[in-house]
C-alpha positions as CSV (number, residue, x, y, z in Angstrom):
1,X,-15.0,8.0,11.7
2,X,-10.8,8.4,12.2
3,X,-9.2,8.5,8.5
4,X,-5.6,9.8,9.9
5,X,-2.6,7.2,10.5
6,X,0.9,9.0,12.1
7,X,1.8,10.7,15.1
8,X,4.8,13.1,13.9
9,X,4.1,12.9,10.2
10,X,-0.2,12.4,9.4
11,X,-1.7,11.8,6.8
12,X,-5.3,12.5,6.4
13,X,-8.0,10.7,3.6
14,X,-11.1,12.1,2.6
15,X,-13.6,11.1,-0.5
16,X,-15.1,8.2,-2.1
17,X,-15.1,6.2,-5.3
18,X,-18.1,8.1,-6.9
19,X,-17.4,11.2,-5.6
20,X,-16.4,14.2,-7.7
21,X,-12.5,14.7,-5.6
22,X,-10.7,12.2,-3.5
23,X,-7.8,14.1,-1.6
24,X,-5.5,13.6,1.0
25,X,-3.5,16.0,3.4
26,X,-0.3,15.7,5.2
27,X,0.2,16.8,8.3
28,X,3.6,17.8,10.2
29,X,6.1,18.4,7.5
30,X,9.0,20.4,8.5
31,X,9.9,23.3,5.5
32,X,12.1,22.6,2.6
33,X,11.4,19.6,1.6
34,X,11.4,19.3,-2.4
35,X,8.3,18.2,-4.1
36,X,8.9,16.9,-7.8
37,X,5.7,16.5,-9.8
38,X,7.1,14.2,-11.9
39,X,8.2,11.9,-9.7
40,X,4.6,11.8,-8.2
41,X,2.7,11.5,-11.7
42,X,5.3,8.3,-12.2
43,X,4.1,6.6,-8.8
44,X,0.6,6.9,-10.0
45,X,1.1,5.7,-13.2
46,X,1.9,2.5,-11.4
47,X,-1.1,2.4,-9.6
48,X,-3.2,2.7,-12.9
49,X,-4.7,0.2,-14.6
50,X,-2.8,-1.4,-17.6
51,X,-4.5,-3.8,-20.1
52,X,-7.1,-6.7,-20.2
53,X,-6.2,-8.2,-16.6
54,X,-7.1,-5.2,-14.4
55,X,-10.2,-2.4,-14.5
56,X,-11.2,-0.6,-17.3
57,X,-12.0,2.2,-14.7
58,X,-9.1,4.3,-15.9
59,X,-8.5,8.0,-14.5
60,X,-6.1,10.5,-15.6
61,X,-5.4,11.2,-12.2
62,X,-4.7,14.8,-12.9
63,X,-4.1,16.5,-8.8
64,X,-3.9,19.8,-7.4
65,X,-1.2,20.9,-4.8
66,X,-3.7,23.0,-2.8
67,X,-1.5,24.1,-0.3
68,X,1.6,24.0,1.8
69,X,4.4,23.7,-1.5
70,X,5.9,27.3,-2.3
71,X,7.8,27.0,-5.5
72,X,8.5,23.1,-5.3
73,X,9.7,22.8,-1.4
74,X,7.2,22.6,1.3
75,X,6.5,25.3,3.6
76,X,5.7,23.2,6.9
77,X,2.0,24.3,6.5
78,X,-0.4,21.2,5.6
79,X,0.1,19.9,2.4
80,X,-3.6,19.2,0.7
81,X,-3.5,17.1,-2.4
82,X,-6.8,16.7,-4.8
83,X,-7.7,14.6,-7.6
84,X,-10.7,15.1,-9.6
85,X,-12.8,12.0,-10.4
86,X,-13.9,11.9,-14.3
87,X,-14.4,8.3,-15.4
88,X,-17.6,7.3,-13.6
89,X,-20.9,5.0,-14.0
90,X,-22.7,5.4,-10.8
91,X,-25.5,3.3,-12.2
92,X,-23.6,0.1,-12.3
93,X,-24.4,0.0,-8.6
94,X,-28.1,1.1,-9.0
95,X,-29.4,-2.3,-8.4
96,X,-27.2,-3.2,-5.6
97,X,-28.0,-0.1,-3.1
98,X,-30.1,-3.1,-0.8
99,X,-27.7,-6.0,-1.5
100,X,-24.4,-6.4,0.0
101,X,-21.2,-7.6,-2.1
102,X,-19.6,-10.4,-0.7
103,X,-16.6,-10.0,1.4
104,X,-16.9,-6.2,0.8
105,X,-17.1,-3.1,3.5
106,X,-21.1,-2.8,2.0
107,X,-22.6,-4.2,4.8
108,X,-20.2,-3.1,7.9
109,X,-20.5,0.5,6.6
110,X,-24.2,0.6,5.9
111,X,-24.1,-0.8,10.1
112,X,-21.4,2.1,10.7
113,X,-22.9,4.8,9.3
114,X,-26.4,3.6,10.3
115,X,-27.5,3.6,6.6
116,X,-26.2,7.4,6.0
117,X,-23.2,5.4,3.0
118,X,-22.5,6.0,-0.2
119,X,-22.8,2.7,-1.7
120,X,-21.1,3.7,-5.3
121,X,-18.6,1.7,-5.7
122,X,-17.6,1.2,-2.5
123,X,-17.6,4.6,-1.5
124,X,-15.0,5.9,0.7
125,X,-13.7,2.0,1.3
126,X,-13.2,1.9,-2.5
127,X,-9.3,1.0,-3.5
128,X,-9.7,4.0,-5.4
129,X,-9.1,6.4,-2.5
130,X,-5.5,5.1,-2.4
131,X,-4.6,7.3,-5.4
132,X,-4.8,10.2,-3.1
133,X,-2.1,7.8,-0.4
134,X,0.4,7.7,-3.7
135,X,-0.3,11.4,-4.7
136,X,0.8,12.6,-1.2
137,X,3.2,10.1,0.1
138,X,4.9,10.1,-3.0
139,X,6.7,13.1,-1.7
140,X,7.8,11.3,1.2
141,X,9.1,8.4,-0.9
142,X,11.3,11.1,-3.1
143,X,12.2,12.6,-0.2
144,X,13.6,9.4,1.5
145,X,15.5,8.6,-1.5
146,X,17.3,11.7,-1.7
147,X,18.7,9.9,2.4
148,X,19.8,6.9,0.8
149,X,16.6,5.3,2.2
150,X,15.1,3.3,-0.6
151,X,11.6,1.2,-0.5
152,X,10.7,-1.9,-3.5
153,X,7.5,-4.2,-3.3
154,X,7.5,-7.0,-5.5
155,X,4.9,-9.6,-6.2
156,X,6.1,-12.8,-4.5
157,X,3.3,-15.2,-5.4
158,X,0.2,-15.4,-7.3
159,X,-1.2,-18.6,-6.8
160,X,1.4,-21.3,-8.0
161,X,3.8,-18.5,-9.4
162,X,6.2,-17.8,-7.2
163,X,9.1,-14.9,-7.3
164,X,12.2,-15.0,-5.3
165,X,13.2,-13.2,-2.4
166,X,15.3,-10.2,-2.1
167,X,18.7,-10.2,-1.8
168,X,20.9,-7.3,-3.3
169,X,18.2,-5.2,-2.4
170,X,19.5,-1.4,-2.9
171,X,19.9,-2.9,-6.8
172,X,17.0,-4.8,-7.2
173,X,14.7,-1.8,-5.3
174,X,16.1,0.5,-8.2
175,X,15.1,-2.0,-10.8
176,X,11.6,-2.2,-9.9
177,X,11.3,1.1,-10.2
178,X,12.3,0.9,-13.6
179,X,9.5,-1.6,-14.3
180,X,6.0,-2.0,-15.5
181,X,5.5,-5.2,-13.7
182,X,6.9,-5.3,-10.3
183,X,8.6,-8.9,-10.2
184,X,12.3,-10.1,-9.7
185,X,12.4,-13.2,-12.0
186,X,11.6,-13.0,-15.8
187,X,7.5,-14.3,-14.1
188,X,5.4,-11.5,-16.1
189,X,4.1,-13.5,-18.4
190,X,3.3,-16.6,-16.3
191,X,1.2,-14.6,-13.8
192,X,-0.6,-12.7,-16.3
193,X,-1.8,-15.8,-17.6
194,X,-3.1,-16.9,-14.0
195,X,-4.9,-13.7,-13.5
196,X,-6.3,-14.0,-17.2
197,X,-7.4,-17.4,-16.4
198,X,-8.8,-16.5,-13.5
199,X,-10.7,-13.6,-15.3
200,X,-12.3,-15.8,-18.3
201,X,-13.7,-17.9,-15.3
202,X,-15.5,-14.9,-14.0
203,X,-13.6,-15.5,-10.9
204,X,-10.0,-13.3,-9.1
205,X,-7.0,-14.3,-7.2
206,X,-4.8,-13.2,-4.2
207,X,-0.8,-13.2,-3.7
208,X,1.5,-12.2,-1.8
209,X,3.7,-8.9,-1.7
210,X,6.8,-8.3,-0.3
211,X,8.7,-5.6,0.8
212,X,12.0,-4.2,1.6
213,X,13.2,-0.7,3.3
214,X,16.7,-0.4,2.5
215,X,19.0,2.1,4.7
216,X,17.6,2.6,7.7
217,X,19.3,3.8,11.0
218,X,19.2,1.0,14.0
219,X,17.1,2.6,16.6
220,X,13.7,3.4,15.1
221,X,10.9,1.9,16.9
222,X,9.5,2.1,20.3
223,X,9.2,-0.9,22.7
224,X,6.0,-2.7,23.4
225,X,3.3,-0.8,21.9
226,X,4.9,1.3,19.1
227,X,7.3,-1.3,17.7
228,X,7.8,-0.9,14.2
229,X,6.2,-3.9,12.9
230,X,3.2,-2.5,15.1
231,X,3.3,0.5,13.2
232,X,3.5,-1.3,9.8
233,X,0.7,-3.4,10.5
234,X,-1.6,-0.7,11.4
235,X,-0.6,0.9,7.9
236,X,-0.5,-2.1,5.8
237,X,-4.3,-3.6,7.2
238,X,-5.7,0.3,6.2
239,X,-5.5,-1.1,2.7
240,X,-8.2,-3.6,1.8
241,X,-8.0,-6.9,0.6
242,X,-4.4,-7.1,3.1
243,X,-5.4,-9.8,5.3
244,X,-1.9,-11.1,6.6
245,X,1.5,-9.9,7.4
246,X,4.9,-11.4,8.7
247,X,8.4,-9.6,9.1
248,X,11.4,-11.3,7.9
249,X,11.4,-15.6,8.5
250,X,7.9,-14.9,9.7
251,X,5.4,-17.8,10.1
252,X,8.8,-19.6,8.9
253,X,10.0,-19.6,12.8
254,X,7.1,-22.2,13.5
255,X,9.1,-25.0,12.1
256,X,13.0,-23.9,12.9
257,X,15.0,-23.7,15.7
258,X,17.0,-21.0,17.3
259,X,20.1,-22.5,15.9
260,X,19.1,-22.6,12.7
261,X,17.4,-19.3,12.7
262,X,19.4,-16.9,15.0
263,X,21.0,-13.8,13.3
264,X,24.3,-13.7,14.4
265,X,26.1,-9.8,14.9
266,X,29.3,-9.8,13.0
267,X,31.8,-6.2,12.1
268,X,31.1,-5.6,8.3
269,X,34.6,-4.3,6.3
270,X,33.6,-1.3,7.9
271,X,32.7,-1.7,11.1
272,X,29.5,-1.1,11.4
273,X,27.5,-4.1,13.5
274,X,25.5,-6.0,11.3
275,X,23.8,-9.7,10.9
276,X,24.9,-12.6,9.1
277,X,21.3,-13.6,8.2
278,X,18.2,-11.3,8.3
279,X,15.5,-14.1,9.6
280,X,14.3,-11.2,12.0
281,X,13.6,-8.5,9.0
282,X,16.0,-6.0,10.4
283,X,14.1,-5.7,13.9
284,X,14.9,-6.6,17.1
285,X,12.2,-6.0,19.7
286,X,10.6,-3.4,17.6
287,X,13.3,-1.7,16.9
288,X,15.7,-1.5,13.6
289,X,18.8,-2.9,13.8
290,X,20.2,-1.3,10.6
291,X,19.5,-4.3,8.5
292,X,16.7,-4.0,5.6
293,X,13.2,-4.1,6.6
294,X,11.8,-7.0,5.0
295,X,7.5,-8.1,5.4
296,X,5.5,-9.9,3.1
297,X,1.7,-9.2,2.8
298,X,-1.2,-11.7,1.8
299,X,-3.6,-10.0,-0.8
300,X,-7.1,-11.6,-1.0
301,X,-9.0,-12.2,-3.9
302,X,-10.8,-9.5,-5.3
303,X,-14.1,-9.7,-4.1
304,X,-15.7,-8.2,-7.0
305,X,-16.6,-11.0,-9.4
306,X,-18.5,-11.3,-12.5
307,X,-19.8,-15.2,-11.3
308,X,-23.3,-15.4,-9.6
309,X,-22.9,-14.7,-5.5
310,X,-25.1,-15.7,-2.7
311,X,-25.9,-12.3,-0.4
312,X,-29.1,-10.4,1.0
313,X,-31.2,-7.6,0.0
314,X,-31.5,-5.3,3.0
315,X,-34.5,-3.7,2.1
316,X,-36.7,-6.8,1.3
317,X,-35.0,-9.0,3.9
318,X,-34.5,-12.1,1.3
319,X,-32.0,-14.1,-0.4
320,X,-31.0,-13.1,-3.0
321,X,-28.8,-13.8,-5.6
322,X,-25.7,-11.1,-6.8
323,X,-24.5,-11.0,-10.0
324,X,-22.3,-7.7,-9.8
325,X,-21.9,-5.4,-13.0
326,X,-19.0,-2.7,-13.4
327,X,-15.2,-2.5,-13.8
328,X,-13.0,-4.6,-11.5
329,X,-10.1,-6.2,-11.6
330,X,-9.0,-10.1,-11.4
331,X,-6.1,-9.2,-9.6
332,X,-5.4,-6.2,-7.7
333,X,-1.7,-7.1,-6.1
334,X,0.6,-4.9,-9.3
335,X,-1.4,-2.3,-8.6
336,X,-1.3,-2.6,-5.1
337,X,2.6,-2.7,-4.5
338,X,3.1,1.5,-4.8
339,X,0.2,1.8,-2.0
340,X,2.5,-0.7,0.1
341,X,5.9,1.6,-0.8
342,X,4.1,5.2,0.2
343,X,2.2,4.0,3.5
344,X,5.7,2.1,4.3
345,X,7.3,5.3,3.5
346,X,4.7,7.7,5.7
347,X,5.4,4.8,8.3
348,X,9.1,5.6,7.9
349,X,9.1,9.2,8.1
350,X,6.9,9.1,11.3
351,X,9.6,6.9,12.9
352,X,12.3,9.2,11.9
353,X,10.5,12.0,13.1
354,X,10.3,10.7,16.3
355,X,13.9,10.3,16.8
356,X,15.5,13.2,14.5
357,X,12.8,15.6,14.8
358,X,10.8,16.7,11.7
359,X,13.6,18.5,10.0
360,X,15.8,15.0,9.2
361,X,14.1,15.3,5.8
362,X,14.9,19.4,5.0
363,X,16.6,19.4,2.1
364,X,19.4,21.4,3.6
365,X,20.3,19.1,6.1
């Protein structure tokens, strides 16, 4: 099975939701790029779980630099990350070994492994392996930020609660990062109550993230078959429950015209070509224009669900009915918008790489 995404910049993922270490490793770093630990223990305190509304499956998420950092820069070798896993209950998925979850990876796995899966908790599709994606690209992130190059993912919808779009994004990308609940608008409390809803119903729901790379370069991007919302895509749809994506207007162009949607090119105070509107998302035939980066991402439900579920057992070759025990959450999309900012940031760096070389992010430089 292929687990590595990049060309220039790679990122590898290895373990599963059960197992004793999840990890990752990066691949193609250039030397002297500074790793701060406490800037990647705050990235993966966002990812944790927080409260009634999300898993009670709560790790520490203590890692392990294993290799290629020499006193807090990196050394161009492989960088290997591990995280130990501690909170476990394996036998919450005792009886489910012959019965497939709903709208899970249990049954396309146990196909592509021909049986030979690790059905605990999802094994290595669990959501749990993106710790390991924060843990290691979190030092891409840092490093971007230390260019002037700054990512934010905020919740957009959930259900019928809707967030605004961004606007002065440098400031608002900095003020997310400041807070626990990754919205614009003062909306905390009205979608907590939708996802608690949703919870006392034994049911989940979906939303919509969107986000915004501020500061790029124009010129990143290939034409054709390397574009960069070709390259985001194939990162985004590597996390599950991501079933949709759109760049700037989006599915929006469907009912305008080009009149009304064109991005005009205008001289800021400056100089320096820009647009008057962003309806493209800061791409012109897959390539940046200098303008921010801006996608949304539908989230589906999570499939995990305390309610009663039609499936099959595998082994008896019936019907059955599913009632799922363990730790999920109603909601996964707070949790999910730091796994959108590091793969967008891996994303980046690859890109950069490509055009700069590896050493546009030596700290020197």
């Amino acid at each position: 099975m292929k687990n590595t995404l990049g060309e220039n910049v790679r990122l590898t993922l290895w373990g599963e939701s059960h197992g004793k270490y999840i990890g990752a490793v990066l691949d193609g770093l250039c030397p002297g790029i500074e790793v701060n630990t406490d800037y990647i223990k705050e990235q993966l305190s966002k990812r944790r779980p927080k409260g009634k509304n999300e898993t009670p499956r709560v790790e520490e998420d203590n890692f392990i630099i294993a290799s290629g950092v020499f006193n807090g820069f990196t050394t161009g070798e492989p960088l290997s990350v591990i995280i130990e896993n501690n909170n476990i209950k394996s036998k919450d998925y005792d009886k489910m070994k012959d019965v497939f979850r709903p709208s899970h990876a249990d049954y396309t796995s146990y196909i592509k492994s021909k049986g030979f899966y690790d059905y605990r908790g999802g094994g290595h599709f669990s959501g749990r392996i993106t710790a390991a994606i924060v843990c290691a690209c979190s030092i891409l992130l840092y490093a971007l930020e230390k260019k002037n190059i700054y990512i934010g993912t905020h919740i957009k919808k959930c259900k019928d609660v809707i967030d605004r779009d961004f606007g002065d994004s440098k400031k608002e990308i900095l003020e997310l990062k400041n807070k626990r609940f990754p919205v614009l608008n003062d909306i905390e409390d009205d979608i907590n109550t939708v996802i608690d809803n949703a919870r006392l119903n034994k049911d989940s729901v979906g939303g919509i993230l969107q986000t915004c790379i501020n500061g790029l370069p124009a010129g990143l991007g290939e034409p054709w078959f390397s574009s960069v919302e070709g390259k985001l895509a194939l990162a985004m749809f590597s996390i599950g429950g991501v079933k949709g994506i759109d760049f700037g207007l989006g599915f929006g162009f469907a009912n305008s015209s080009a009149k009304n949607c064109n991005d005009y090119f205008i001289f800021d105070e400056n100089k320096n070509i820009k647009t008057k509107t962003n309806n493209n998302g800061g791409i012109n035939g897959g390539i940046t224009n200098s303008m921010d980066v801006i996608f949304n991402l539908a989230v589906k439900p999570t499939p995990s669900i305390a309610s009663v579920q039609e499936s099959v057992n595998i082994k008896t070759l019936e019907n059955v009915n599913l009632e799922i025990d363990g730790r999920h959450d109603p909601a996964i999309i707070r949790r999910m918008a730091i796994v959108v900012e590091c793969l967008s940031a891996l994303v980046v760096c690859d890109m950069l790489a490509l055009r700069y070389g590896n050493n546009f992010l030596d700290y020197e430089v």
